[in-house]
C-alpha positions in Angstrom: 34.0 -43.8 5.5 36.3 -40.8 5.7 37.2 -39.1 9.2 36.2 -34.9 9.0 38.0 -33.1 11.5 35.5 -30.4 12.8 37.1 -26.9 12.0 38.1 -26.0 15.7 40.2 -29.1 16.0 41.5 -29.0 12.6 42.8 -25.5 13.3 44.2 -26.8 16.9 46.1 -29.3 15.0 47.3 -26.9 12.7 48.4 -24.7 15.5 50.4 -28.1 17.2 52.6 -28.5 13.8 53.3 -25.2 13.1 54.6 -25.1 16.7 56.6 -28.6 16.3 58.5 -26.6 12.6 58.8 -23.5 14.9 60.8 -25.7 17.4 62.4 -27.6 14.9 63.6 -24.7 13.3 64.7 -22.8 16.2 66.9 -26.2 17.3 67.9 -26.4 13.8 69.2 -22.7 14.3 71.2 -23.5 17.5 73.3 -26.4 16.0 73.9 -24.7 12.7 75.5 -21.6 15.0 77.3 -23.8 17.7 78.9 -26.0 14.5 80.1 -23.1 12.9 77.8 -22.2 9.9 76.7 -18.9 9.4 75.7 -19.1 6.1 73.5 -22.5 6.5 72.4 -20.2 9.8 71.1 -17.3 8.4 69.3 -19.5 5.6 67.7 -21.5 8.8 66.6 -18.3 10.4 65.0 -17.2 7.3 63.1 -20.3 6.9 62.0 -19.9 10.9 60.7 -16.7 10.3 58.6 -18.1 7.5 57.3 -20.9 10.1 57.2 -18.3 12.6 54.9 -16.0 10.1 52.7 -19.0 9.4 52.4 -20.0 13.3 50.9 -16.8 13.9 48.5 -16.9 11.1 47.2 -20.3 12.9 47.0 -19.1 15.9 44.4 -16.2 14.4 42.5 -18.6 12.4 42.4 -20.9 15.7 40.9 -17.8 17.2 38.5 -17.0 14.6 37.3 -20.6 14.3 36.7 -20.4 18.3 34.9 -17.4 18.6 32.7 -18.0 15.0 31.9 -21.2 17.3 31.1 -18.9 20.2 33.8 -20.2 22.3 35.7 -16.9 22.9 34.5 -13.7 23.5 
């Protein structure tokens, strides 16, 4: 038997990795700057803004998914 998440906590978990990648990529960031490479930096900050893009888009489908489910107003 295969395990369906339920949409609401399929979204939450979506919303917890996009956060870790955010984090990740924001560390990832930090070190390239303190080690001395602005050109692997600027890549990195690139890529964050992608994450960053994509953590707000799951944070409005969590939102959606809640309030289709009538937990939000």
């Amino acid at each position: 038997m295969s395990f369906m998440e339920d949409p609401i906590a399929q979204a939450e978990r979506l919303v917890r990795e996009a956060e870790e990648r955010v984090a990740q990529g924001r560390a990832l960031v930090e070190r390239l700057e303190r080690d001395g490479h602005p050109d692997l930096a600027h890549t990195a900050r690139e890529l964050l803004a992608i994450h960053e893009t994509r953590l707000a888009l799951r944070r409005e489908h969590l939102r959606i998914e809640r309030k289709w489910h009538g937990f939000d107003p």
